[in-house]
C-alpha positions as CSV (number, residue, x, y, z in Angstrom):
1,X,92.9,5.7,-32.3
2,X,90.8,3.2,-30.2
3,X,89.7,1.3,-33.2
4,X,93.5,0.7,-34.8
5,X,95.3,0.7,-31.0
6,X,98.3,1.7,-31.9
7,X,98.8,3.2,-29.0
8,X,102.6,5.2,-29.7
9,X,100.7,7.1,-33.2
10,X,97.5,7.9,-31.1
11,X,100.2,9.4,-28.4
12,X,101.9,10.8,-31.1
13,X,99.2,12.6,-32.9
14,X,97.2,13.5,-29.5
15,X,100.4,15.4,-28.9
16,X,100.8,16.8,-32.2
17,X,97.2,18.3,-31.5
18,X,98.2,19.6,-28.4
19,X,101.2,21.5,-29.9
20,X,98.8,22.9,-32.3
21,X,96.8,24.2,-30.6
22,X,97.1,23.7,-26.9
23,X,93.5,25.3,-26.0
24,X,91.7,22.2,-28.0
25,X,90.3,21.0,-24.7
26,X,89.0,17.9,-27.0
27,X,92.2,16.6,-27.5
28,X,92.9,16.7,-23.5
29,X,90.1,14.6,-23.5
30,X,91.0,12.1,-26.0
31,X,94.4,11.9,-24.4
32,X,92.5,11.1,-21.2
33,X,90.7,8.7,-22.8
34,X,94.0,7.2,-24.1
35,X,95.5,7.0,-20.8
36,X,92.9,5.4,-19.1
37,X,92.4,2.9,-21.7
38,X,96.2,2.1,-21.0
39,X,95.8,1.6,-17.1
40,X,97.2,5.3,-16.4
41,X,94.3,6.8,-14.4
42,X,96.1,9.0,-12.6
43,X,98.4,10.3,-15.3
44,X,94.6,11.0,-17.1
45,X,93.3,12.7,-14.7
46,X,96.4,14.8,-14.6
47,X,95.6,15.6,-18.4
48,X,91.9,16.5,-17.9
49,X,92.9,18.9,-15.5
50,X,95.0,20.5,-17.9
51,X,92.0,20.6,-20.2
52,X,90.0,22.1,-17.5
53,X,92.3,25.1,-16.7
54,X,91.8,25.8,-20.2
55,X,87.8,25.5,-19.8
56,X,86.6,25.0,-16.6
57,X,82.9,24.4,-18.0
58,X,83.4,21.6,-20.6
59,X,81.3,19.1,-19.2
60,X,82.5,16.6,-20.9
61,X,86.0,16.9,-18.9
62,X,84.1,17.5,-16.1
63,X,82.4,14.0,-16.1
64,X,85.6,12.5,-17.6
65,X,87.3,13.1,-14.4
66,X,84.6,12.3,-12.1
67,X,84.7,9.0,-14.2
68,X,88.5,8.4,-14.0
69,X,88.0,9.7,-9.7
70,X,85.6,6.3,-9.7
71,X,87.8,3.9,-11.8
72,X,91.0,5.0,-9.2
73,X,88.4,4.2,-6.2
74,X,88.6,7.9,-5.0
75,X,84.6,8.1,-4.5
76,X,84.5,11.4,-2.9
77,X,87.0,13.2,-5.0
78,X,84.4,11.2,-7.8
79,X,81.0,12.8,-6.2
80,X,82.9,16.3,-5.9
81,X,83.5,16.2,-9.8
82,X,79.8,15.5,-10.8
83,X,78.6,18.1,-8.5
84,X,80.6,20.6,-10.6
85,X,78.9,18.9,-13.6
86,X,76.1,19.8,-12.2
87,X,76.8,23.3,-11.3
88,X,77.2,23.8,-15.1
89,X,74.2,22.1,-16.4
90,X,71.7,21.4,-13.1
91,X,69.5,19.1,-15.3
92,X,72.6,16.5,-16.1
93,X,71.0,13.1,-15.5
94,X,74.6,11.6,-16.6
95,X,75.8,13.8,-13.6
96,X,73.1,12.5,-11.0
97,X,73.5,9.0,-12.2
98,X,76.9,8.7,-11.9
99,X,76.4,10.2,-8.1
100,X,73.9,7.3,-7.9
101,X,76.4,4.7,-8.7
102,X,79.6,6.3,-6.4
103,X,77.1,6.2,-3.5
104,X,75.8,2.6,-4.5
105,X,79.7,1.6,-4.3
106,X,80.0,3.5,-0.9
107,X,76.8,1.6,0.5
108,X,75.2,4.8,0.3
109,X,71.4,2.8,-1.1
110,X,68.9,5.6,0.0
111,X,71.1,8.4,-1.5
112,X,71.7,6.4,-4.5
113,X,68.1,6.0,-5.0
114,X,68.2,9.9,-4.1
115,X,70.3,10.2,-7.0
116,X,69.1,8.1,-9.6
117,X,65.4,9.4,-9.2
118,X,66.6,12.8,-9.9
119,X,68.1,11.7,-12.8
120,X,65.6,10.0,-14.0
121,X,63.3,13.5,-13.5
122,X,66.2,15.1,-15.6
123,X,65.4,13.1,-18.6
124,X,63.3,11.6,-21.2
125,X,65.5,9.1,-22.0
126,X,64.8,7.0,-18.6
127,X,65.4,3.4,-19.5
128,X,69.0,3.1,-18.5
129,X,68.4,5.1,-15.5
130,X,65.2,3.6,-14.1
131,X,67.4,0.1,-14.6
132,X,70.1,1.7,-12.0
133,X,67.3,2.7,-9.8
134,X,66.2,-0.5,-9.8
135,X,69.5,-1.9,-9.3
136,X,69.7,0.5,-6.2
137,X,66.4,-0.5,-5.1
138,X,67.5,-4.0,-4.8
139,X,70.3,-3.4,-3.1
140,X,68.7,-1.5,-0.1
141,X,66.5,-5.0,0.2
142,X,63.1,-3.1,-1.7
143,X,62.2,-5.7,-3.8
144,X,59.1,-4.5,-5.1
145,X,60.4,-1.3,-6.1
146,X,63.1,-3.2,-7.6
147,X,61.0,-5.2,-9.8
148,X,58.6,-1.9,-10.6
149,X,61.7,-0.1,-11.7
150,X,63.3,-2.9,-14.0
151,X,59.8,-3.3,-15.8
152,X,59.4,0.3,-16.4
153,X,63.3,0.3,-17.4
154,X,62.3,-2.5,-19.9
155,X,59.3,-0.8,-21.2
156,X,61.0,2.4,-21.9
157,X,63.9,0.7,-23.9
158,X,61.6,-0.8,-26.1
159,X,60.1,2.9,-27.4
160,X,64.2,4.8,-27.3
161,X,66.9,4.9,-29.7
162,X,70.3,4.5,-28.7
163,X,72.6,6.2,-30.2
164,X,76.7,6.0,-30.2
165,X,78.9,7.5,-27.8
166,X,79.9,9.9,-30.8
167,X,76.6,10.5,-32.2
168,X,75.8,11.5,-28.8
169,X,78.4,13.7,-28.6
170,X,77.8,15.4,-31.7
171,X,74.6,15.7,-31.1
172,X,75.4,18.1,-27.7
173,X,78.5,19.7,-29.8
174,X,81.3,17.8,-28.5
175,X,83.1,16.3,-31.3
């Protein structure tokens, strides 16, 4: 789908999905996915709540919209969304950072640090996240901490593997 973009046979076949089988909440997802991809936040978010009334705990969904709430600017309708995440799985660094990043875009520094440091606790996979910290650091004018954060970041990408976005998923069951 994303790889080909022919967007009307994605449509097409997302639908056919859907018709299917209408509780495949992955498919809401995907369409999301599609729709945001094709400048229609709002008609995406429309579609992952459709997917949620179906499963009101699939985290992915749950992020999804907190992501698409932050791409339409809607910050607090964004922070609401990951603290649902969050409900469902209260160790969800993906959750915490994003919180980090909807309050660095409000101006919202010391709870962004809040945020990423929790996040960074939630994890052992911290090099992305200490990298935000840092990034909040220096935003709130803490240099130092900046700096100590970016270094660590840098240090603890050197010793991860990254994986893909779908590897990732499969590894947690998603797809």
């Amino acid at each position: 789908m994303f790889y080909e973009f022919d967007w009307a046979k994605a449509v097409s076949e997302i639908k056919r999905a859907i018709e299917l089988n209408p509780n495949l909440v992955d498919a809401y997802e995907l369409y999301s996915y599609l729709l945001s991809a094709r400048g229609r936040v709002n008609d995406a978010i429309e579609v992952m709540k459709q997917g949620l009334a179906i499963d009101p705990l699939a985290l992915p969904l749950l992020d999804d919209l907190g992501q698409a709430y932050y791409f339409a600017r809607r910050y607090d309708a964004a922070l609401e969304q990951y603290r649902r995440s969050i409900t469902v799985d209260s160790s969800h660094a993906g959750a915490y950072s994003r919180i980090g990043v909807v309050y660095e875009q409000k101006g919202m520094c010391k709870e962004a640090i809040e945020a990423f440091h929790t996040a960074v606790n939630s994890t052992e996979r911290t090099s992305n996240l200490l990298g935000l910290l840092g990034h909040a650091y220096a935003l709130s004018g803490s240099k130092g901490e900046a700096f100590e954060n970016t270094r660590r970041a840098a240090a603890d990408g050197k010793r991860e593997i990254r994986l893909p976005l779908r590897s990732r998923n499969h590894l947690h069951g998603f797809g």
